[in-house]
N, C-alpha and C positions, 0 to 999 in steps of 0.2 A: 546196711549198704547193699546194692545191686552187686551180684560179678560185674559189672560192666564199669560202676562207680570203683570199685575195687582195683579191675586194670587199670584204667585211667589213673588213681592214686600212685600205684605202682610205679607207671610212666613216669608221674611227675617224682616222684623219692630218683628214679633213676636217672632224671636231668640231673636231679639236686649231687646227685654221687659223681656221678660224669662229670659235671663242673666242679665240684671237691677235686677231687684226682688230677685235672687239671691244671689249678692250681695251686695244688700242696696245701687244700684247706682239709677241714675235720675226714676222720674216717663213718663208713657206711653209718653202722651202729649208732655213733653220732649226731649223722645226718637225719636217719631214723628217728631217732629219738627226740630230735627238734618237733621235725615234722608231727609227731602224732602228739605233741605239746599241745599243739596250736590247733589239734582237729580233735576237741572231745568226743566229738559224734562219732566217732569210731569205736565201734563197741571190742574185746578181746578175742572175738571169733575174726571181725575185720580186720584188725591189727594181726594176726597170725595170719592170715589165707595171706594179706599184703606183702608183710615181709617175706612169704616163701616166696612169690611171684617177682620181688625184687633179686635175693638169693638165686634162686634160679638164673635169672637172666644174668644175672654177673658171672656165676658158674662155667655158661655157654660161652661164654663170649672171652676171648686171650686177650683180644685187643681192644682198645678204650673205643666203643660207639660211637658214633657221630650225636646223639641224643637217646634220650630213654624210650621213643617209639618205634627206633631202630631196632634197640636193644631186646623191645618186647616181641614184634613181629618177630625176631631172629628165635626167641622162644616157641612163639606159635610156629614156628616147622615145625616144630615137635610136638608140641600141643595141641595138633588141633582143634580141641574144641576153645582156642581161645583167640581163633579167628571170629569165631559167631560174635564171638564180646566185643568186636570193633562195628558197632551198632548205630553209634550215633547218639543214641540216648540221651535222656539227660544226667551229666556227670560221669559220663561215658565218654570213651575214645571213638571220633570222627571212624567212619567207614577206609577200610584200604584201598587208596586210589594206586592207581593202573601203574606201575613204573616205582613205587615205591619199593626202597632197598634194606630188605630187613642185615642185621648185623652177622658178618659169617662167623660161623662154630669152629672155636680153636682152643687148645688149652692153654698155649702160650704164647707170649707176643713173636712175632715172627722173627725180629732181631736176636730171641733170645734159644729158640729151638734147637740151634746147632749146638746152644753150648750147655745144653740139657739133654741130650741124645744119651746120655748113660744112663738117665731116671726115668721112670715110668713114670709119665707129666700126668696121667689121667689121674692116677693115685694121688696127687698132689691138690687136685678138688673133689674127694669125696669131704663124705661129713668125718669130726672130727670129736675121738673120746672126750669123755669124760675121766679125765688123771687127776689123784689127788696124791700127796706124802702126807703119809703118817709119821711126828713132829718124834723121836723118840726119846725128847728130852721131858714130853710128858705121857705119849702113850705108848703102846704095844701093837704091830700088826693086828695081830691076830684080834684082841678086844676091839679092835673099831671095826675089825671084818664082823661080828657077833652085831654090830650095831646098825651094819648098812646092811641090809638085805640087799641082794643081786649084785652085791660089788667082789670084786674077785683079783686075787695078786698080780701085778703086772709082771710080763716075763722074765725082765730082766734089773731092776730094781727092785732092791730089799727093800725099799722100806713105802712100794708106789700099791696104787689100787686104780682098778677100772670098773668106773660105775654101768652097768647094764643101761639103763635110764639118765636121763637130765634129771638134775636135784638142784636144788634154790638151795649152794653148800652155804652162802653167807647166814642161813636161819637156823643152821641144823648148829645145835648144843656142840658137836665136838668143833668145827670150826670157832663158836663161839669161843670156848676153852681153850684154843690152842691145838687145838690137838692134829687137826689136818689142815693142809694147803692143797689150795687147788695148781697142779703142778703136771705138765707134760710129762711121763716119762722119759724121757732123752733129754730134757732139760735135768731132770735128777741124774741120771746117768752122767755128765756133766761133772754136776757137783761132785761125782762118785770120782769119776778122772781125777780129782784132785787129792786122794788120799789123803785128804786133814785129818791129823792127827791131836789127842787134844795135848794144849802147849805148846801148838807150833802156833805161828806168825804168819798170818793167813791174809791174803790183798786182795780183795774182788775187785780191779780196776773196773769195769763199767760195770757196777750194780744195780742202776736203776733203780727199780722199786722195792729190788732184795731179794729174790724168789728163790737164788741158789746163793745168795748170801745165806740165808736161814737155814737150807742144805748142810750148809759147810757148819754153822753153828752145832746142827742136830749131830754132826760127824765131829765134832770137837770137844762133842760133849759138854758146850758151854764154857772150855775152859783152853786157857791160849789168848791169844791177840787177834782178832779177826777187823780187819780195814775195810768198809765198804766207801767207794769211791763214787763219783758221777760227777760230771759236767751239769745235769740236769736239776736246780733245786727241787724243782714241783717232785720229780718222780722220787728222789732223793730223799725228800719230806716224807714220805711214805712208810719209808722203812721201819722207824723209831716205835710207831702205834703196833705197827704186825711184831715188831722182835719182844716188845714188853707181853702182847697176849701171847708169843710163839715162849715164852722164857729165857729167852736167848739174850743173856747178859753182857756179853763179852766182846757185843760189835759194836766199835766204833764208826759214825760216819765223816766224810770227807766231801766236801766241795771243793770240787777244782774247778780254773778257769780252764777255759778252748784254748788250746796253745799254748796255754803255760801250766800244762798240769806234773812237770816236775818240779819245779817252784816248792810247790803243796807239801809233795814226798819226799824231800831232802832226808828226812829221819830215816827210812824206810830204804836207802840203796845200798846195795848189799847184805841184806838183814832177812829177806823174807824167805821162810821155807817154803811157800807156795805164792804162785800170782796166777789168778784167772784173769783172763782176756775174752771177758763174752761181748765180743767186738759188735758195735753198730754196724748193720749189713743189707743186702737190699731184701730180707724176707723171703724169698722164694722160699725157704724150705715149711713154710707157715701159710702158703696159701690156702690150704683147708679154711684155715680160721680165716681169715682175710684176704678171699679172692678178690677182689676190689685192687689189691696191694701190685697186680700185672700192671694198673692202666698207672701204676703212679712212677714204675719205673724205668727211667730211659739211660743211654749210653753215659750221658755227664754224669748225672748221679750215681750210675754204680761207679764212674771213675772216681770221682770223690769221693766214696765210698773206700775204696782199695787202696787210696793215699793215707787216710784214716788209720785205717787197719795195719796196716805197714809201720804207722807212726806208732802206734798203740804197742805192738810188738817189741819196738824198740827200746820204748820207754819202759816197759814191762821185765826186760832183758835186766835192765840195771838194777831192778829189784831183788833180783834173786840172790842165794847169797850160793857159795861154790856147793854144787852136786846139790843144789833145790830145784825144783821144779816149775817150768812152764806150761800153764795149756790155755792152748789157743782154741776158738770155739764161735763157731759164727753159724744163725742159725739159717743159711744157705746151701743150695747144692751144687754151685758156679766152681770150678776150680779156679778162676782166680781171687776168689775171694776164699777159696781154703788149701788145697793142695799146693798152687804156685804158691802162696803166699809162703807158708812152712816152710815149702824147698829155697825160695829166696833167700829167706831169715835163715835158715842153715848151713846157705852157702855162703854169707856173708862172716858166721859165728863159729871157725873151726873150732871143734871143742866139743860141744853143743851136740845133743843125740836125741834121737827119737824114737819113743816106744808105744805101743799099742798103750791107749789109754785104758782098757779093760780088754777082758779076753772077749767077750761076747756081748752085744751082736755087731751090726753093722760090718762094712764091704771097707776092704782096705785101698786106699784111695792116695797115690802118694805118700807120703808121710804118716798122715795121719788116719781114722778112718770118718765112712760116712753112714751114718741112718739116716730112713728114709721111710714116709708109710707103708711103700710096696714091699721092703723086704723085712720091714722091723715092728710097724703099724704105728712109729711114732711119728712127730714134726721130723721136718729135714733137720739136720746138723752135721757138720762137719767139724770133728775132734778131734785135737793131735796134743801128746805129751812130750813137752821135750825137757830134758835135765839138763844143768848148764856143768860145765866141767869143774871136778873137783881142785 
């Protein structure tokens, strides 16, 4: 393919994303991955130059484009040489006529700026490590350190690694084995907040796909009651194949329905020594990985989002059993989707206390505290440990 065929491909993935975001259909990657389905002829030198040129312009842009040639001229200010590439050509983009309005450079959508003034939003799109955990229920730091060249211990998780390089981790023998997951550090740090212990009675109310399910497993040492829960069956499905190769025998899963997910845990109130709340939220603190995720989020949905969150809390409350533990953990940097939220649920729960979920790192934020890539190098999240009264 021509650079010129290239942009123009670019343009069209960035209508296709632009209308995804719109209306709540697949993400980028997704959208990507369609597309170059259905165009053999793009060799893997095409297909990379395309997707950075897509990336890129998502990157640039806070607020959702009017279309993907919007989206690209707003990149050619910066790029100059990728004005020459609006040529005409064939399977090229038409020439810039006079008055056309490229898309302006922001890092966030502008409703959402003020309530982001404590994070450094630039940090929030750079590129994003490479984090894996090492599973300890079959290996050792140190031995998979001897096995990955260039990978090196993350700061603050015992058991996390940060690859130098990209690695294709689903090929490589120790994933194969069990032995590593590919894992944010602050998302282990997370699992870490919860002090399972092994023998205790452990609740992942929103588990998803299991990531600090399997955390909490490797911390349990396999042994204890460990509950993973979800609304979601597809993501839910997930979990059973990663915990059989992870070794992780001891987690059960749960489907619940929307709305009636105490129904499910009747057995479970008052009984659990631990409940995590890795609450559904609107992502900001994961824009690295999914800058795309700015153009999908507006006022209503982070409200229903917050109602959610608040509900989830509640219900999470009555699991616990006297002087066990709550942590709450959303992976956002919005205080009302982490600090108001805590201080709500604390003001309502005399009794009810709150402690630093570990001693190090992150900025203490309210209640609980917050990481952040600028000052930790991880995804955003916001964690708070509260112990309910003896």
């Amino acid at each position: 393919m021509t650079p010129s065929a290239r942009l123009q491909s670019a343009i069209e993935l960035l209508d296709a994303i632009i209308t995804a975001a719109r209306g709540a259909g697949p993400a980028a990657d997704t959208v990507i991955a369609a597309y170059f389905k259905t165009r053999r002829y793009a060799g893997s030198g095409d297909r990379r130059a395309i997707r950075e040129l897509v990336y890129l312009a998502i990157r640039r842009a806070g607020e959702r484009p009017e279309n993907g040639r919007a989206a690209m001229l707003g990149l050619a200010e910066n790029e100059p040489d990728l004005r020459d590439l609006f040529d005409g050509s064939p399977h090229g983009p038409a020439p810039i006529a006079n008055g056309e309005s490229p898309a302006p450079a922001s890092a966030v959508p502008a409703w959402l700026a003020p309530r982001l003034a404590h994070v450094d939003t630039g940090a929030l799109l750079e590129r994003a490590p490479l984090d894996l955990r090492v599973n300890r229920l079959k290996a050792d730091r140190g031995d998979v350190l001897d096995e990955l060249p260039g990978a090196a211990p993350t700061r603050f998780a015992p058991s996390g690694l940060r690859l130098a390089d990209s690695l294709p981790v689903e090929q490589h023998p120790l994933w194969r084995d069990g032995a590593v997951e590919v894992q944010d550090e602050g998302s282990q740090l997370i699992a870490l907040a919860c002090r399972a212990q092994p023998g205790e009675t452990v609740v992942d109310l929103c588990a998803g796909a299991g990531g600090k399910t399997l955390a909490l497993a490797a911390d349990m040492g396999g042994e204890g009651r460990l509950i993973a829960c979800d609304t979601d069956r597809g993501r839910l499905s997930r979990l059973p194949p990663r915990a059989e190769r992870a070794g992780a025998a001891n987690i059960e899963t749960r489907l619940l329905d929307p709305n009636r997910e105490a129904e499910a845990l009747v057995d479970l109130l008052g009984v659990a020594d631990c409940v995590l709340v890795d609450a559904p939220c609107s992502g900001t603190g994961t824009w690295r990985r999914n800058p795309e995720a700015r153009w999908r989020l507006t006022p209503d949905r982070l409200g229903r989002l917050t109602s959610l969150q608040s509900r989830l809390l509640e219900l999470a409350a009555t699991l616990v059993r006297p002087g066990g533990r709550l942590i709450y953990a959303v992976c956002s940097l919005l205080d009302e989707e982490g600090a108001d939220q805590v201080a709500t649920f604390l003001a309502a729960h005399p009794g009810w206390r709150a402690a630093r979920p570990f001693p190090a790192p992150g900025i203490d934020r309210g209640a609980g505290v917050l990481l952040s890539p600028s000052t930790d190098g991880t995804d955003g999240f916001f964690v708070a440990s509260i112990e309910s009264p003896c």
